[in-house]
C-alpha positions in Angstrom: 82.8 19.6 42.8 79.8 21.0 41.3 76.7 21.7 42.8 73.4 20.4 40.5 69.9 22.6 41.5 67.0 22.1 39.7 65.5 25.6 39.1 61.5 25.7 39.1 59.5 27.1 36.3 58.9 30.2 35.7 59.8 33.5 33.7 63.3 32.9 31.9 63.5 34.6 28.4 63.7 30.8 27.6 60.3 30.6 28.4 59.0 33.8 27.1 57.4 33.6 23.6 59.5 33.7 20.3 59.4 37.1 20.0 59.9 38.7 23.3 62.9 39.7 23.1 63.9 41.3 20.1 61.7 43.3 18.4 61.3 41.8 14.6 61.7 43.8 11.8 60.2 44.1 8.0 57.0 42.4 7.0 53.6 43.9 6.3 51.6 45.2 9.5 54.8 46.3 11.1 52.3 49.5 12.3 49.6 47.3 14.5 48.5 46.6 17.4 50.2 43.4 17.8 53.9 45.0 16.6 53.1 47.6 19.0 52.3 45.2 21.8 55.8 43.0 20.9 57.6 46.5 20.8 56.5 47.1 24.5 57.0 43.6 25.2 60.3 43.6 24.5 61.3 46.7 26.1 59.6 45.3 29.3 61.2 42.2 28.7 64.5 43.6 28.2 64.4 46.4 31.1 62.9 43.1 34.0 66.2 40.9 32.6 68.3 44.1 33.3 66.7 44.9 36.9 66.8 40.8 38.2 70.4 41.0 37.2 70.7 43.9 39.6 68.9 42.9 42.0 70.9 39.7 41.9 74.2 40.9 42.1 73.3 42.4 45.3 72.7 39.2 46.9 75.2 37.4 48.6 74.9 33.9 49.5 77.6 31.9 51.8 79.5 28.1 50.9 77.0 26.5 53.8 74.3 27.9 52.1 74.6 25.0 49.3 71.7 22.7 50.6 69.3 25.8 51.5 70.3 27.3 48.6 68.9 24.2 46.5 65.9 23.6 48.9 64.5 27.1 48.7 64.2 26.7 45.1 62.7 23.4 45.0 60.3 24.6 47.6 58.8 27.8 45.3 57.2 25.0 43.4 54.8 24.8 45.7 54.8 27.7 48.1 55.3 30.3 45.1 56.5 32.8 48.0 59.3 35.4 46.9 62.1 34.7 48.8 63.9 33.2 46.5 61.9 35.9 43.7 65.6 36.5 42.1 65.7 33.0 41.5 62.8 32.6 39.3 64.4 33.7 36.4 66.2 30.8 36.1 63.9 28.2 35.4 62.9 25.2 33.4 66.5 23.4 33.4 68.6 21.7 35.7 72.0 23.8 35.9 75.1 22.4 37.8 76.9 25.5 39.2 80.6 25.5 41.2 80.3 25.1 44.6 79.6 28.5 45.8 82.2 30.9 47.6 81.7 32.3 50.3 80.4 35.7 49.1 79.8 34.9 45.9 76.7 36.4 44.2 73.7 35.0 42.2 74.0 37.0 39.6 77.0 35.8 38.9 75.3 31.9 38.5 72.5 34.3 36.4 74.3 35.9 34.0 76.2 32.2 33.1 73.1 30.9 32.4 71.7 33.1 30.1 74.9 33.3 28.1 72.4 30.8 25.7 69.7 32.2 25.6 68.4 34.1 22.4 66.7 36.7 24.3 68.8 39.7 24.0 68.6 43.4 24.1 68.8 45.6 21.0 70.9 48.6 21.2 68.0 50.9 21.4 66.8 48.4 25.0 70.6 48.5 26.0 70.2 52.8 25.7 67.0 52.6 27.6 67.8 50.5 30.2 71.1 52.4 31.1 69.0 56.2 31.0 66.8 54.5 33.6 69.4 53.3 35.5 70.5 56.5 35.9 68.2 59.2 36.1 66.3 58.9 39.4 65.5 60.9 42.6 68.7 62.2 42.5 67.3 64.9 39.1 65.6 66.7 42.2 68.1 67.7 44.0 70.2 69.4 41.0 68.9 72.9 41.1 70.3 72.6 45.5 73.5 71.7 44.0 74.2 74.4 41.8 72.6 76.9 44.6 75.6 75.4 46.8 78.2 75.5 44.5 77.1 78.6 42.4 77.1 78.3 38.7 81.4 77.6 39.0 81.5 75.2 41.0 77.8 73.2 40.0 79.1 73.0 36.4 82.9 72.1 37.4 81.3 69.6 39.6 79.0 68.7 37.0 81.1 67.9 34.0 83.6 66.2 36.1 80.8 63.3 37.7 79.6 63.3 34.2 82.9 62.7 32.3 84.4 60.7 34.7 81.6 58.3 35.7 81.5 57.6 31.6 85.2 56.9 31.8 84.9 54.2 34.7 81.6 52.9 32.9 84.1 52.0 30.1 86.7 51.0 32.3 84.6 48.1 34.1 84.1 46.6 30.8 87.4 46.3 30.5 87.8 44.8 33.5 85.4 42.5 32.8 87.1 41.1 29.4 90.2 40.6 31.5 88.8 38.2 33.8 87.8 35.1 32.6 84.3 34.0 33.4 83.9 37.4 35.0 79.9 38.9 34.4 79.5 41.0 37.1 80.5 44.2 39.5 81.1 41.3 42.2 83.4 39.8 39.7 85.1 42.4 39.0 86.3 43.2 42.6 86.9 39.3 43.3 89.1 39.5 40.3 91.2 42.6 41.4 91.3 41.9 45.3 90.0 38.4 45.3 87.1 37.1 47.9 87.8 40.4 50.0 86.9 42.7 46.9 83.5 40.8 46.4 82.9 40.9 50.3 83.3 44.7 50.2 81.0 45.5 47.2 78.3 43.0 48.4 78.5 44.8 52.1 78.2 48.6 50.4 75.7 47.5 48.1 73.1 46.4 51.0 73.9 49.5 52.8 73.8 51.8 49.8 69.8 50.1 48.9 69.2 50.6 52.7 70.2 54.4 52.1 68.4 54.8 48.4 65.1 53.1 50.6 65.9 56.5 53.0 65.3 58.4 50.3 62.6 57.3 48.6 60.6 57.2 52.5 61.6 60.8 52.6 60.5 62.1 49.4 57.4 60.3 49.7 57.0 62.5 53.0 57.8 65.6 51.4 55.4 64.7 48.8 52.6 64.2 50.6 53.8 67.6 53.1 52.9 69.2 49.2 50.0 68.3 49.1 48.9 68.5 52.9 51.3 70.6 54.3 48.8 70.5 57.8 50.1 66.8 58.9 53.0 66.7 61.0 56.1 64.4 60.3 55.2 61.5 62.5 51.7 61.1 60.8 53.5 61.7 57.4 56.0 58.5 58.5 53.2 56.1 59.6 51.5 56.4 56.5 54.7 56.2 54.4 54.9 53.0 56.0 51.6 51.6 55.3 51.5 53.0 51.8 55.2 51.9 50.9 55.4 48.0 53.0 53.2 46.5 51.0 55.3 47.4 48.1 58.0 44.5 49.5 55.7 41.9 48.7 55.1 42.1 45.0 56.7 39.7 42.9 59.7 40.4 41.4 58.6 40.8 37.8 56.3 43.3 38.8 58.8 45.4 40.5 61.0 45.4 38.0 58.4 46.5 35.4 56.5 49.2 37.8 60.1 50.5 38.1 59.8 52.2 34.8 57.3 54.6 36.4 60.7 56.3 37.7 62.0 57.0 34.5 58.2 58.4 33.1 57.8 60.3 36.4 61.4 62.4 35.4 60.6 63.5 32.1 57.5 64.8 33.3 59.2 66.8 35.9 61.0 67.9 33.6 58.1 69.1 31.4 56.4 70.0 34.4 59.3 73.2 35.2 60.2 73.9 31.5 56.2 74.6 30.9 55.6 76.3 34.8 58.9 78.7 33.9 57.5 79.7 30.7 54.2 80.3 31.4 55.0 82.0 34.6 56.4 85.7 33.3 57.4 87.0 37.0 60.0 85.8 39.6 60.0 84.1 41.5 59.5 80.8 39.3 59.9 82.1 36.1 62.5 81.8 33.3 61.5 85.4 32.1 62.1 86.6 34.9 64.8 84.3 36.9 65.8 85.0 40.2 69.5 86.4 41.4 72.1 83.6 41.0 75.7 83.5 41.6 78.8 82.7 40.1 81.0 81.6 42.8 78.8 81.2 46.3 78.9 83.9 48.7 78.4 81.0 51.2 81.1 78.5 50.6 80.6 76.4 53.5 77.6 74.5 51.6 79.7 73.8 48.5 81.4 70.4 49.5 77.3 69.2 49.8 77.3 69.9 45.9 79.6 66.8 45.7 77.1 64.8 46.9 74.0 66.1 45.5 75.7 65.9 41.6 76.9 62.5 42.0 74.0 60.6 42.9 73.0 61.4 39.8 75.9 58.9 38.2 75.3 55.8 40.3 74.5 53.3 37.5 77.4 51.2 37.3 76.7 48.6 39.5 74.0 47.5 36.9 76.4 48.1 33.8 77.8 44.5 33.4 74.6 43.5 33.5 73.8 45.4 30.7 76.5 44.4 28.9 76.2 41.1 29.0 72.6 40.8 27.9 73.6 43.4 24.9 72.8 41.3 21.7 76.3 42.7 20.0 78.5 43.9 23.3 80.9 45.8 21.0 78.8 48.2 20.8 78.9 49.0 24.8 80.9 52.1 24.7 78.7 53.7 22.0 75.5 52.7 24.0 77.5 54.1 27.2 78.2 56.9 25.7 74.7 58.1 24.4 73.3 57.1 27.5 75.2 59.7 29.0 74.7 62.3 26.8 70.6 61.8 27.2 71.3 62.4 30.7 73.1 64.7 31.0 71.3 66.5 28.8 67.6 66.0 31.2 70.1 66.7 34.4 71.6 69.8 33.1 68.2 71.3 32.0 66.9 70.5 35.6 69.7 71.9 37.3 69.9 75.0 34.9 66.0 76.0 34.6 65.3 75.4 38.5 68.2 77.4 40.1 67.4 80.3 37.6 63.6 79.8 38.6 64.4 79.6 42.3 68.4 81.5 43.1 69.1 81.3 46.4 65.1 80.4 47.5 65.7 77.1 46.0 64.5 74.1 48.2 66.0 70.7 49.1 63.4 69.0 46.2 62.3 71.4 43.3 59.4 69.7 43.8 59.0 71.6 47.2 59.2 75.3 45.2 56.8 74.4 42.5 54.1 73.3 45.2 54.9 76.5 47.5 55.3 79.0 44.4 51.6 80.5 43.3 50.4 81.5 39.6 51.3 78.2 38.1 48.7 75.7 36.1 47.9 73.7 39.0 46.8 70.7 36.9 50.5 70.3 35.3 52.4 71.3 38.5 50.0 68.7 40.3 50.8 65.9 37.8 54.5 66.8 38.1 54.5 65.9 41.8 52.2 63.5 41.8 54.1 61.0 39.5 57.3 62.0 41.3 55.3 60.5 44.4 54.5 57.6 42.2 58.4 57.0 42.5 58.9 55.8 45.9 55.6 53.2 45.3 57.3 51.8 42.3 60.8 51.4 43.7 60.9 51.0 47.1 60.0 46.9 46.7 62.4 46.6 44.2 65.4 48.7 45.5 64.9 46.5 48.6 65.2 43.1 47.4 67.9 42.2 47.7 68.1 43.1 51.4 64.9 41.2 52.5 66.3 38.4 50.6 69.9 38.6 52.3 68.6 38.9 55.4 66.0 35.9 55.2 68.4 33.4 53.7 71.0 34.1 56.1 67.9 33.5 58.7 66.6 30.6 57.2 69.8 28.7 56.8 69.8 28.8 60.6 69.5 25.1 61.8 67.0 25.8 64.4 64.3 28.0 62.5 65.0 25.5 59.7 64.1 22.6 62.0 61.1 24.9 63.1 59.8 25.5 59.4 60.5 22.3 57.7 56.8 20.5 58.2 55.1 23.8 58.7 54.8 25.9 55.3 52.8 28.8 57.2 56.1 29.4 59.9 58.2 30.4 57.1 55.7 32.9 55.3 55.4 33.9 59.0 59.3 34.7 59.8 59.7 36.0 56.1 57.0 38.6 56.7 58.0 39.6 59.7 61.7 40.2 58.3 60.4 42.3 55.4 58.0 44.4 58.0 60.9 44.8 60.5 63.5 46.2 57.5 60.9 48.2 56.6 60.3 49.4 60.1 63.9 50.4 60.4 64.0 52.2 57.2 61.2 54.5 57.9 62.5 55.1 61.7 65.7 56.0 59.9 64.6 58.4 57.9 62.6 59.9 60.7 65.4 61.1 62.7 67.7 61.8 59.5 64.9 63.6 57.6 66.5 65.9 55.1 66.3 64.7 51.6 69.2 66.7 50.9 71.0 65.1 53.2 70.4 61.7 52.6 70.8 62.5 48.6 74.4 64.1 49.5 75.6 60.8 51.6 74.0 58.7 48.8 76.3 60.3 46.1 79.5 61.5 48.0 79.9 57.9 49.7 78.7 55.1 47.6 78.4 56.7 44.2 81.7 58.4 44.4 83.1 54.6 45.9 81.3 52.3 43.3 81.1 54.8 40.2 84.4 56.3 40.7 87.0 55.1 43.1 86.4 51.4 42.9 86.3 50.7 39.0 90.1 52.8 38.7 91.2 50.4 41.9 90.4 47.6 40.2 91.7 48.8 37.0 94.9 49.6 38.0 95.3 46.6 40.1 94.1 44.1 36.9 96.4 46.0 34.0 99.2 46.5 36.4 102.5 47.8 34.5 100.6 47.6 31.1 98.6 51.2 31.2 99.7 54.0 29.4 101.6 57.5 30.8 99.2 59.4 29.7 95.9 56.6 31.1 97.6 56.4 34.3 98.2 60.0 35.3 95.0 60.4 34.0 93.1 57.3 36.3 95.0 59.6 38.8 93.9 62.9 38.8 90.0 61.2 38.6 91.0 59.2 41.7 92.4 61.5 43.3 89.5 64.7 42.9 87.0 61.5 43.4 88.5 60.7 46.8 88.4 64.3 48.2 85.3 65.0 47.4 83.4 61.7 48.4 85.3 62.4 51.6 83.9 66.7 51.6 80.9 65.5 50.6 80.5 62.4 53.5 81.3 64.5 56.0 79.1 67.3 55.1 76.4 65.6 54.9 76.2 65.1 58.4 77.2 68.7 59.3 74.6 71.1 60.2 74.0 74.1 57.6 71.4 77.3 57.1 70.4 75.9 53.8 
């Protein structure tokens, strides 16, 4: 039986003008300012389709939630609050969707919808969007990584999170085409293990946001320790949390555009070490000059937090069938996959390189960190370095944490008594809404208070839910879908990456929480 829901009006590419998203080609004035203006546009438009998707498939709605899920749409008519934000992009149209499962995901309902719709990404959006799904905080913990694991084992651990996560990025498209009707990661899983598989990715999901939110409340911290290193860490917290709350109530458009700060804020770290190296001729914190490195570590009880600190760097895959599916020719995927890689690997490889020669065994849990604490630098570019890197936290935080406030609210609107206790009162809602989305936030900061290393929390990050949903999962679900059809060779070789994957998420999980003299 199917369950109609008129969706409210709103921002659906449907709805966008003509143009938005693709960029047109030919014709005369092709160099003005209104070709520019569609150009960014459609980038923008392309990049917010790709980060509601996401955002999307992290939220999990139950069967009983049918009539709330219906009645929180109507009710954004009116009351234009965000909890159902995700929503908004479907708009316009009434849609009749399956009766819902009982951990099925809106993103699946999403990406159904806009199967019609002409607004698609261009191969060059698809690239894009994919780089900045993947290069994030994680770029400032490479140069740690390759201190731990010494220029052997930071480049073996390196090329293997690199190669392999662009193997399982091919993979889940595979997956995909196998299941009928399947559109995203959630899919996927309830194709391979049915209802249980989506349970398990919708659980790590919410925890692994709640973790990346962690991270972003630290290196906010440590950002403003560069700058002021005088305040202590409570003080740091408190205002983390007044700067950073506010953040969770933004509309999701915005998030999703602001977002793109990230990917701005890492090339300019980038060019903020290449140009400090260079124009600093003695060590430490030059390339000239660099400091003593080694080859294998002399200390190899910190290698196993190398795992970690490499692979969050690879974490993109939930958003990958996303990607795909708004791809204006999908058959180009694995080309688009694979020159997203090599764009960044190329900006990780650089950072890990140029900041362990600049910094050897003196290099700090953020590079960040050593470029504030190292004198005889420009301070003007190292200041705009860190600075946007700060920006990072401000343009994330709201969005990375979506789909937890909205998780958390449905499942505590949908219960009968605050429902009875909202229904004539618009202002209770908004009330119990904010206080849900203050509260997560409270727990978030408090968190990352008494687990305060970025290293850490960048190591946990990567060893066990990057290595689980990058690596591990898509080869489960692979083998379990093309069962007694995959090659010798494929199958020893799904193996071996399952097998190094699983040791090292395991190393890598437990070191984290270990104690060290890094």
């Amino acid at each position: 039986m199917s369950l109609p829901i008129r969706v409210p009006t709103n921002t659906h590419p449907s709805r966008l003008p003509p143009n938005y998203g693709t960029v047109e080609g030919g014709g005369g004035g092709g160099g003005d300012a209104s070709s520019f203006r569609s150009a960014v546009e459609s980038f923008t438009g392309s990049y917010s389709r790709a980060s509601m998707l996401y955002v999307a498939e992290n939220l999990t709605v139950s069967s009983h939630h049918g009539s709330i899920h219906g009645d929180l749409l109507e009710r954004n008519d009116t009351q234009h609050d965000d909890v159902d934000s995700t929503h908004k992009l479907l708009v316009g149209r009434t849609y009749s969707f399956p009766s819902l499962s009982r951990h099925t995901t809106v993103a699946s309902a999403l990406v159904d919808i806009t199967q019609d719709v002409s607004a698609r990404s261009t191969f060059l959006q698809s690239v894009f969007n994919a780089v900045n799904v993947l290069i994030g905080i994680g770029i400032l913990a490479l140069p740690l990584a390759f201190r731990c694991g010494g220029w052997l084992g930071g480049l073996f651990t390196f090329l293997f999170c690199a190669l392999g996560t662009n193997y399982t990025a091919k993979i889940i498209a595979r997956c995909l085409d196998a299941s009928p009707g399947a559109s995203t990661y959630g899919d996927m899983g309830a194709a391979a293990f049915h209802e249980g598989g989506r349970a398990f990715v919708s659980s790590v999901f919410i925890v692994e946001l709640m973790t990346i939110g962690i991270a972003m409340v630290v290196l906010l911290g440590d950002g403003i320790q560069s700058f002021w290193p005088e305040i202590d860490l409570l003080t740091v917290r408190l205002l983390s949390f007044a700067i950073l709350t506010p953040t969770m109530f933004l509309p999701m458009r915005q998030l999703a555009i602001t977002s793109l700060i990230g990917i701005v804020a890492c090339v300019a770290l980038l060019l903020t070490v290449a140009v400090d190296g260079f124009t600093k001729y003695n060590r430490p914190g030059s390339l000239w000059e660099p400091m003593p490195t080694e080859v294998v570590p002399s200390d190899l009880w910190n290698v196993p937090l190398a795992f970690g600190l490499v692979m969050a760097g690879f974490s993109g895959h939930a958003v990958f069938p996303s990607i795909l599916r708004d791809m204006e020719d999908p058959k180009q995927y694995d080309r688009m996959v694979d020159i997203a890689y090599v764009v960044t690997a190329a900006a990780y490889v650089l950072m890990a390189i140029m900041g362990y020669l600049m910094f050897g065994q003196e290099t700090m849990q953020e590079i960040t960190q050593n470029l504030a604490a190292t004198p005889g630098y420009y301070p003007i570019v190292t200041n705009i370095g860190i600075g946007l890197m700060i920006l990072t936290p401000l343009a994330k935080y709201g969005l990375m944490l979506n789909p937890v406030n909205l998780t958390w609210e449905l499942w505590l609107l949908n219960k009968p008594v605050v429902d009875a206790w909202c229904k004539f009162h618009t202002w209770r809602k908004h009330v119990i809404t904010a206080t849900a989305r203050i509260l997560t936030s409270a727990i978030i900061v408090y968190i990352a208070t008494v687990f305060p290393g970025f290293d850490r929390v960048v190591s946990l990050l990567g060893a066990l839910f990057s290595f689980g949903i990058s690596a591990i999962f898509p080869l489960l679900c692979y083998r379990r879908l093309f069962a007694g059809t995959i090659p010798f060779w494929q199958s020893v070789l799904n193996n071996i990456i399952l097998l190094i994957s699983t040791v090292m998420a395991i190393l890598g999980t437990v070191w984290s929480f270990i104690p060290n003299n890094l």
